[in-house]
mmCIF file of the C-alpha atoms, coordinates in Angstrom:
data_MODEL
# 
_entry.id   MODEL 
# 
loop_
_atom_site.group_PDB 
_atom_site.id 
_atom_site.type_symbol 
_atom_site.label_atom_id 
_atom_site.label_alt_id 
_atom_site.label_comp_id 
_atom_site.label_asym_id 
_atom_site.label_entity_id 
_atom_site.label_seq_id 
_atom_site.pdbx_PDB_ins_code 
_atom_site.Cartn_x 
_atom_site.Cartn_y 
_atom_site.Cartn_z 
_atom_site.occupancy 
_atom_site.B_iso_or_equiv 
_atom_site.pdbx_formal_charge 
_atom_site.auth_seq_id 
_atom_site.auth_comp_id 
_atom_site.auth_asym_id 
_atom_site.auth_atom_id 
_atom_site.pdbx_PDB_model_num 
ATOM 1   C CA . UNK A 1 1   ? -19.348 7.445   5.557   1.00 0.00 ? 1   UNK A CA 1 
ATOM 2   C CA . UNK A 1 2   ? -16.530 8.459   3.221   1.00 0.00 ? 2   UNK A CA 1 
ATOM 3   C CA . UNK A 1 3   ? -12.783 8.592   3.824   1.00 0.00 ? 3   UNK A CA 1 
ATOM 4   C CA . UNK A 1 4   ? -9.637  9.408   2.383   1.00 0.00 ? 4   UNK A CA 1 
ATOM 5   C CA . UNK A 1 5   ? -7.133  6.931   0.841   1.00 0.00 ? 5   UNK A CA 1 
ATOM 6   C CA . UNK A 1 6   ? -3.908  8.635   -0.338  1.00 0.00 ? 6   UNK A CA 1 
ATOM 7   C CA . UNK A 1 7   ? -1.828  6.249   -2.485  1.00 0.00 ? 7   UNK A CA 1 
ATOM 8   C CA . UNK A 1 8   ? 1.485   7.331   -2.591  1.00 0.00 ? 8   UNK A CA 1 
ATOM 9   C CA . UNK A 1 9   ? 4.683   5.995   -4.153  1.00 0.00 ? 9   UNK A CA 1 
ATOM 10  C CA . UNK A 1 10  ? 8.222   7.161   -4.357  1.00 0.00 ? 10  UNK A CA 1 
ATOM 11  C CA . UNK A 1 11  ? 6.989   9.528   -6.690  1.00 0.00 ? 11  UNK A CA 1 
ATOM 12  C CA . UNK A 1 12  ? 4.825   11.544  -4.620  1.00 0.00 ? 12  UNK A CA 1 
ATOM 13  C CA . UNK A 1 13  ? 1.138   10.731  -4.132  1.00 0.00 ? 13  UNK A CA 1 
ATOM 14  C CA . UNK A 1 14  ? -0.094  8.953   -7.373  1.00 0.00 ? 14  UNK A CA 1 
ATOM 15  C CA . UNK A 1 15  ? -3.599  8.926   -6.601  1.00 0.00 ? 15  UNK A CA 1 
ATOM 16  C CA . UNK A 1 16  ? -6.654  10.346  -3.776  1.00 0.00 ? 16  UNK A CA 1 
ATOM 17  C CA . UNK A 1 17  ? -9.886  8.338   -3.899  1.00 0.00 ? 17  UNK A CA 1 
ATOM 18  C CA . UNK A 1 18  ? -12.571 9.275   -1.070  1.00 0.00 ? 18  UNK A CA 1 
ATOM 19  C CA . UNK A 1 19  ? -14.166 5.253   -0.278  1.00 0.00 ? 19  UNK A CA 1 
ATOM 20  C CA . UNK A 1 20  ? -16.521 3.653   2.179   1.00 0.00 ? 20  UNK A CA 1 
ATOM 21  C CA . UNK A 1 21  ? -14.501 0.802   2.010   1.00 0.00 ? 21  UNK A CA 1 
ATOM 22  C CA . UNK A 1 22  ? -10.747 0.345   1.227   1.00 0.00 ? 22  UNK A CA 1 
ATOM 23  C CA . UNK A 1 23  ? -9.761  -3.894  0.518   1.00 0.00 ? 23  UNK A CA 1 
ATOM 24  C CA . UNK A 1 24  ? -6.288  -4.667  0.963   1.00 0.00 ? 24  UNK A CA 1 
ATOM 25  C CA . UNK A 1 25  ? -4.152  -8.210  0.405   1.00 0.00 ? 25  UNK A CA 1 
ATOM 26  C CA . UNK A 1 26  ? -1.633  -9.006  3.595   1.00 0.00 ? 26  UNK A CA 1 
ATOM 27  C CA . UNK A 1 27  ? 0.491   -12.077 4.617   1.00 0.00 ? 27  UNK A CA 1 
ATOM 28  C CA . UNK A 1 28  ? -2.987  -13.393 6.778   1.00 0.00 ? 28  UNK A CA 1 
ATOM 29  C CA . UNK A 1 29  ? -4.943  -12.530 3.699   1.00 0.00 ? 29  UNK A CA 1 
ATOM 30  C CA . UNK A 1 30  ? -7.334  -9.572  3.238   1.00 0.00 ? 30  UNK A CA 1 
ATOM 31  C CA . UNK A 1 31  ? -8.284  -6.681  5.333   1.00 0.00 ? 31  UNK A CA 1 
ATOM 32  C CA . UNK A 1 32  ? -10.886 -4.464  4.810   1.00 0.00 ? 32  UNK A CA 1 
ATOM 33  C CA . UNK A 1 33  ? -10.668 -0.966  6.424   1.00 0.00 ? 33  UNK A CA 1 
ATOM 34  C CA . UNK A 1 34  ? -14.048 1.215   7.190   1.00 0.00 ? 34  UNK A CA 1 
ATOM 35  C CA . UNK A 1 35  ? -14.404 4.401   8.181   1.00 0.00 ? 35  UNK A CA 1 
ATOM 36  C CA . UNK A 1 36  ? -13.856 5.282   11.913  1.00 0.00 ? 36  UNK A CA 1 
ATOM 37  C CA . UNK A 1 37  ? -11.502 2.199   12.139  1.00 0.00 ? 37  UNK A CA 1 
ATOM 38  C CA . UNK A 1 38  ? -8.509  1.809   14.934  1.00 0.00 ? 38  UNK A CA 1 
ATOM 39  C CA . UNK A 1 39  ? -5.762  3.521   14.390  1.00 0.00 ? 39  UNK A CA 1 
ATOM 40  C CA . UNK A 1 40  ? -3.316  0.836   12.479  1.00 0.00 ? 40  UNK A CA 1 
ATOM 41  C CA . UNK A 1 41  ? -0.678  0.187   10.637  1.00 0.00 ? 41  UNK A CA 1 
ATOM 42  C CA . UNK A 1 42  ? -0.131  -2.924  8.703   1.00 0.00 ? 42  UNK A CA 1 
ATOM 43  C CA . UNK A 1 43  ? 2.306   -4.422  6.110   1.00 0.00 ? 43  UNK A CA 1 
ATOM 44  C CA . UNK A 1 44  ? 0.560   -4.576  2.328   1.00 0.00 ? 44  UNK A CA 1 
ATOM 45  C CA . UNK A 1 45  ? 1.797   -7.712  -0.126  1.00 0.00 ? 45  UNK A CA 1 
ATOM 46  C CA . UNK A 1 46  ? 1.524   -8.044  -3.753  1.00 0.00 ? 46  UNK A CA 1 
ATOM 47  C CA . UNK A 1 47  ? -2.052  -8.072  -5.065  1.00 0.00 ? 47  UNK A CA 1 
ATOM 48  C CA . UNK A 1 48  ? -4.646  -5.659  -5.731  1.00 0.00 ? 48  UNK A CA 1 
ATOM 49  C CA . UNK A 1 49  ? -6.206  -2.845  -3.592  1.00 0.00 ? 49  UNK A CA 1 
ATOM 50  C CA . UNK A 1 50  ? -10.013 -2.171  -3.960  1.00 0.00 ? 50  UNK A CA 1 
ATOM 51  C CA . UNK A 1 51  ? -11.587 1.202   -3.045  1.00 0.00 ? 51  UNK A CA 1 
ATOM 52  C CA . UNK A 1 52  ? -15.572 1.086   -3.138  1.00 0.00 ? 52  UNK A CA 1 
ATOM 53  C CA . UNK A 1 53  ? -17.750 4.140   -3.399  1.00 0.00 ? 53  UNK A CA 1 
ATOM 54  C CA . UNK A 1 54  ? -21.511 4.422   -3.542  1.00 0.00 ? 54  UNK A CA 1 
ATOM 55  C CA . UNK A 1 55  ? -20.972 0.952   -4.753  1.00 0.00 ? 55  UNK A CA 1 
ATOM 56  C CA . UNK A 1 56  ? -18.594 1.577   -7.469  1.00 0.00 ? 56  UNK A CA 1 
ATOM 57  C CA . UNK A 1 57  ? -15.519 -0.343  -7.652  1.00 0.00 ? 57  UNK A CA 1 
ATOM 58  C CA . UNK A 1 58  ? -12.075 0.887   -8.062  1.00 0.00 ? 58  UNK A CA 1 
ATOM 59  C CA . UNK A 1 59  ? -8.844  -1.543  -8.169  1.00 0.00 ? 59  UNK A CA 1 
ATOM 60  C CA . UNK A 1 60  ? -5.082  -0.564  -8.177  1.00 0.00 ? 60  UNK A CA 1 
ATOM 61  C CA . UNK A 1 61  ? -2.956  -3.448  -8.476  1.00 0.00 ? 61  UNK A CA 1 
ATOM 62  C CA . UNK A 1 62  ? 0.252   -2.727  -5.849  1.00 0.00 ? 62  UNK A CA 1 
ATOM 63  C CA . UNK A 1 63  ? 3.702   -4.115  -4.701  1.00 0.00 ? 63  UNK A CA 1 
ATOM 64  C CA . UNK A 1 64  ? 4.362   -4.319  -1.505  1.00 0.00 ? 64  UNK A CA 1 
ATOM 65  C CA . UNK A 1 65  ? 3.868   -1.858  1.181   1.00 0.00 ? 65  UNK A CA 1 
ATOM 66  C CA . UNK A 1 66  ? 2.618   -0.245  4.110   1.00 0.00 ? 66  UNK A CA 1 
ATOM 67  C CA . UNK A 1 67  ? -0.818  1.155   5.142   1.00 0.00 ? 67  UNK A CA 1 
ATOM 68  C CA . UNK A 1 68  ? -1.409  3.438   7.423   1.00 0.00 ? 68  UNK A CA 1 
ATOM 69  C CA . UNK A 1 69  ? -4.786  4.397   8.859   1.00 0.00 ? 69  UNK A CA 1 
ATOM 70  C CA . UNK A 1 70  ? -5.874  7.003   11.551  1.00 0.00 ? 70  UNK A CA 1 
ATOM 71  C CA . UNK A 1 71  ? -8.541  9.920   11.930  1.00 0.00 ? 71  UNK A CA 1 
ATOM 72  C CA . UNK A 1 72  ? -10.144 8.781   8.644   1.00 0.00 ? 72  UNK A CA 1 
ATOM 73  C CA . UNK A 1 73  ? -7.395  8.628   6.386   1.00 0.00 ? 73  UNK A CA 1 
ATOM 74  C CA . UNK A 1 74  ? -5.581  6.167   5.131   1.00 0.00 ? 74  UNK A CA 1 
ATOM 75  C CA . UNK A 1 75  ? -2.204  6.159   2.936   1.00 0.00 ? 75  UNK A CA 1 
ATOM 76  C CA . UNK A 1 76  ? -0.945  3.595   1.896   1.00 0.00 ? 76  UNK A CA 1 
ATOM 77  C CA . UNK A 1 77  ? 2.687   3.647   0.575   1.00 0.00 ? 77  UNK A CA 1 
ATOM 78  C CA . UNK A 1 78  ? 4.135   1.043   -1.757  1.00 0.00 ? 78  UNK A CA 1 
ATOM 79  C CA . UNK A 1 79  ? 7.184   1.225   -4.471  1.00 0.00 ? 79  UNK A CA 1 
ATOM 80  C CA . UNK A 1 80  ? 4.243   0.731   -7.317  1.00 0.00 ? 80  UNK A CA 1 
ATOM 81  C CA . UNK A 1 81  ? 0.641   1.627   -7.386  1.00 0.00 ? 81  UNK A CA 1 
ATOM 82  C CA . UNK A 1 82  ? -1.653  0.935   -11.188 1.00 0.00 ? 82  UNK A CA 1 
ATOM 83  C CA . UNK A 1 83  ? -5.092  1.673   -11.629 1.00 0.00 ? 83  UNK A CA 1 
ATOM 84  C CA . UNK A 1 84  ? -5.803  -1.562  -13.454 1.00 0.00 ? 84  UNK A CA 1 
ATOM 85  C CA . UNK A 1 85  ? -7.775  0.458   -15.699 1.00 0.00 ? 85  UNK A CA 1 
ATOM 86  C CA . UNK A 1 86  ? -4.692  1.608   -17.116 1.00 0.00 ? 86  UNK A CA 1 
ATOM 87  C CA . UNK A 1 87  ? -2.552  -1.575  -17.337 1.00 0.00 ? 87  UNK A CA 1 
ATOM 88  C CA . UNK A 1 88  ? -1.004  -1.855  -20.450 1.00 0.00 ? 88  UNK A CA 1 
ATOM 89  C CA . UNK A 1 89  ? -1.561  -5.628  -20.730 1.00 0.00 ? 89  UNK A CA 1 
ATOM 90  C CA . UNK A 1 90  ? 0.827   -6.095  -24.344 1.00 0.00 ? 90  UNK A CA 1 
ATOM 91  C CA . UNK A 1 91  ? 3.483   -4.175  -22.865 1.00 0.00 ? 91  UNK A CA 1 
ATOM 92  C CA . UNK A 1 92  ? 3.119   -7.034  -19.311 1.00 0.00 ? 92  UNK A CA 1 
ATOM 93  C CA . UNK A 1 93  ? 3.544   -10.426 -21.397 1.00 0.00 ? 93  UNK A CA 1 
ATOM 94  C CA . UNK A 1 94  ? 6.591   -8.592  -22.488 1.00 0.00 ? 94  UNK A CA 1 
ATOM 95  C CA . UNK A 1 95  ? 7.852   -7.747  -19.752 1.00 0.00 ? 95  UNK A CA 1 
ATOM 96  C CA . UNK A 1 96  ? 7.142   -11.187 -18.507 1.00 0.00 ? 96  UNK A CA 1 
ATOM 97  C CA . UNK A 1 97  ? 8.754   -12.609 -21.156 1.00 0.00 ? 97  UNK A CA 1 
ATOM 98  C CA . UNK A 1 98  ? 11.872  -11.321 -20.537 1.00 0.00 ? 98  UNK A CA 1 
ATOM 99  C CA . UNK A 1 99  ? 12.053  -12.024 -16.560 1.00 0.00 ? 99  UNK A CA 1 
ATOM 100 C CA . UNK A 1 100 ? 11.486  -15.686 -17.999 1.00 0.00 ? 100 UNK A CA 1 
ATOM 101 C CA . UNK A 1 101 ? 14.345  -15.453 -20.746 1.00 0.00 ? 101 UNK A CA 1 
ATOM 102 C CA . UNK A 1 102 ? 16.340  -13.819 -17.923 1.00 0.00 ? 102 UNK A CA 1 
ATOM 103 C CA . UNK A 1 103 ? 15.498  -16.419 -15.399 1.00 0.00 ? 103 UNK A CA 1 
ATOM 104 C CA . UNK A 1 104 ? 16.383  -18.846 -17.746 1.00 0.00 ? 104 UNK A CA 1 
ATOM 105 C CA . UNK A 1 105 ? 19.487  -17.963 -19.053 1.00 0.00 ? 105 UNK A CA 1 
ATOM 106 C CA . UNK A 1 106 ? 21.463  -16.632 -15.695 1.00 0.00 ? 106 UNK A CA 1 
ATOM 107 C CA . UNK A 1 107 ? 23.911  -18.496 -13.330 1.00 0.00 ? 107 UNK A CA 1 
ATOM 108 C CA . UNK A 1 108 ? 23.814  -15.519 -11.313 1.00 0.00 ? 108 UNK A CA 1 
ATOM 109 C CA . UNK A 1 109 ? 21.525  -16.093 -8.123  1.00 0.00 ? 109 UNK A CA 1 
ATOM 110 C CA . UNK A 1 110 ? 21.026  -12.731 -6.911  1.00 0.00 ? 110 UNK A CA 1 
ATOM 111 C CA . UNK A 1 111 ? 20.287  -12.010 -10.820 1.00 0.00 ? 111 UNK A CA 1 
ATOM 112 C CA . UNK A 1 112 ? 17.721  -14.699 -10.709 1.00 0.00 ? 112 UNK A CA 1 
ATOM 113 C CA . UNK A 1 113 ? 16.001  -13.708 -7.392  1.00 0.00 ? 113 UNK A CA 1 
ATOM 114 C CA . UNK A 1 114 ? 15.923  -10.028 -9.245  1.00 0.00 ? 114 UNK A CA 1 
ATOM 115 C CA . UNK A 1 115 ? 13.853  -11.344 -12.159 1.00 0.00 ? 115 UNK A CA 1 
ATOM 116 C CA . UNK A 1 116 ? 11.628  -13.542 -9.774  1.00 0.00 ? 116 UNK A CA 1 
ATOM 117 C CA . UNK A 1 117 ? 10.907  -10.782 -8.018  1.00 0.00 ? 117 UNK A CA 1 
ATOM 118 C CA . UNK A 1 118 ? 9.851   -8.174  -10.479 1.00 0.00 ? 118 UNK A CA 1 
ATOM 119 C CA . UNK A 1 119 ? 7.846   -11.380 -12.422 1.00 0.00 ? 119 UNK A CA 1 
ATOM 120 C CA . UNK A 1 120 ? 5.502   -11.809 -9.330  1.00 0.00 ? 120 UNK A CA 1 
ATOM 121 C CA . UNK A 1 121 ? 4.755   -8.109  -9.961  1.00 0.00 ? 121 UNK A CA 1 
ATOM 122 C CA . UNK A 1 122 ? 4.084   -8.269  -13.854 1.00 0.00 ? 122 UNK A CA 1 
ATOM 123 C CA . UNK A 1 123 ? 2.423   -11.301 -13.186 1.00 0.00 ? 123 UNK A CA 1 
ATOM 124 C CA . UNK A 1 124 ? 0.365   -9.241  -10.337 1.00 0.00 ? 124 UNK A CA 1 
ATOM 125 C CA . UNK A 1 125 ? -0.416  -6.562  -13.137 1.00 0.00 ? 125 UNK A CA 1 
ATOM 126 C CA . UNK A 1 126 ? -1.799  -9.641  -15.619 1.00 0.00 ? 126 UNK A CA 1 
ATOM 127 C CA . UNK A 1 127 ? -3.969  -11.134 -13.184 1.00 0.00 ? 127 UNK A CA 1 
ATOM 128 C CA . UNK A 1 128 ? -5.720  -7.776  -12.071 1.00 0.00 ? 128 UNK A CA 1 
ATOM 129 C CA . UNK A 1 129 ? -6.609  -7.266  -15.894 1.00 0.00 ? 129 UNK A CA 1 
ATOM 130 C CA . UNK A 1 130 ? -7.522  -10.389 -16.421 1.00 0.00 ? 130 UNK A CA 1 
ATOM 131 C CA . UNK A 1 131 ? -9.781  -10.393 -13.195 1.00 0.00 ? 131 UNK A CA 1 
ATOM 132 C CA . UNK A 1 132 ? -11.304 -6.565  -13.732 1.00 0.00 ? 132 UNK A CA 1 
ATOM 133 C CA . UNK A 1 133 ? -12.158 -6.636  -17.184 1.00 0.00 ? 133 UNK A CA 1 
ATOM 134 C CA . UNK A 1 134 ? -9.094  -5.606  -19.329 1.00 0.00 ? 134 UNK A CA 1 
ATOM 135 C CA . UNK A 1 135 ? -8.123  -7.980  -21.292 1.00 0.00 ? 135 UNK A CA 1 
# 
């Protein structure tokens, strides 16, 4: 049975998949949500979300965030949602790149926890496409 996933960002809603199965990555690990689950609510960490229906695979790598799931729909909210289908893998290492240089080069510590930060999610974007098939 099919349900609704509505991934949303501060942008609005960036995608809505219908899935049998929606994967997520937590703080115990991951949690896989069927249809006519509990209602819950549970706190999403970096990593990749995977949507599976009629046993095609979908994967959206994410920042952390919150999912919510009742009466067969879930959203799930998060700062930053990618299909991984559409990571732009040159445009990563660059990006990663210059969270290194920055990380490198700064005596500031809230500077440096910054850049640490928004490596683990460029690093989280190179990893998906490395592990779905973009290279």
């Amino acid at each position: 049975m099919l349900f609704k996933v509505d991934l949303i960002t501060y942008r609005g809603v960036y995608r809505t998949v219908e899935t049998e199965k929606l994967n997520v990555p937590t703080s115990e690990g991951r949690r896989t949500i069927l249809s006519n689950h509990m209602p819950i609510m549970i706190p999403i960490t970096v990593g990749v979300i995977e949507t599976a229906n009629k046993n095609e695979l979908s994967h959206y790598a994410i920042n952390s965030g919150v999912l919510y799931f009742e009466n067969n729909v879930a959203e799930i909210v998060a700062d930053s949602i990618v299909d991984v289908a559409e990571i732009d893998v040159e445009l990563a290492r660059r990006e990663k790149k210059k969270y290194e240089d920055r990380i490198a080069e700064s005596r500031n510590e809230n500077e440096i926890n910054r850049a640490k930060q928004r490596m683990e999610i460029v690093e989280n974007l190179l990893r998906a496409a490395e592990k779905y098939g973009k290279q």
